[in-house]
N, C-alpha and C positions, 0 to 999 in steps of 0.2 A: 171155135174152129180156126187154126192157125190159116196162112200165106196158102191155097189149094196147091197150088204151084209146087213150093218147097213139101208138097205131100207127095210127089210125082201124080198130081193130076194135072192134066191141062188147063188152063186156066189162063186168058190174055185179057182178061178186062181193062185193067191197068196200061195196058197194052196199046189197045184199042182207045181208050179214054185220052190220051194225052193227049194234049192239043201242039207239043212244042217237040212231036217224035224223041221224046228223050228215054223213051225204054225200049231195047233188045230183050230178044231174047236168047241164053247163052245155054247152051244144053237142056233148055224146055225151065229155065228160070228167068226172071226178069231180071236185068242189070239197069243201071243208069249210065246214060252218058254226058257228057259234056253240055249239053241243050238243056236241063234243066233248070227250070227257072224258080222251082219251090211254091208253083200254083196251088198241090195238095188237090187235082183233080184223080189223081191215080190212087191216094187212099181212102175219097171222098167216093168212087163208083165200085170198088171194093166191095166183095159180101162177103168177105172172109170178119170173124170176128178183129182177129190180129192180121193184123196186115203187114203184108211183105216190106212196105216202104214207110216211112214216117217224115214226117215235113216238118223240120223244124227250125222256127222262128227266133233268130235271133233277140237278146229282149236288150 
């Protein structure tokens, strides 16, 4: 089940989960902004299969 969000359903978990307020919401979709720090808390409380955001780790 992809991003509910990008399904137009409501859906703020990621939202609500951040601890460093780094996601809006911009027409009932989550964006990021400037504040993120790449914790991977908002794909981590996520119950979508695929998720709207991905955190990825420089190697």
């Amino acid at each position: 089940m992809p991003c509910l969000a990008f399904q137009k359903i409501s859906c703020d978990y990621c939202l609500r989960a951040c601890p460093e307020k780094a996601l809006t919401l911009n027409n009932g979709l989550p964006e990021l902004n400037g504040r993120c720090t790449g914790c991977g808390v908002c794909t981590a409380i996520c119950i979508s299969d695929y998720k709207g955001f991905w955190v990825d780790f420089p190697s």
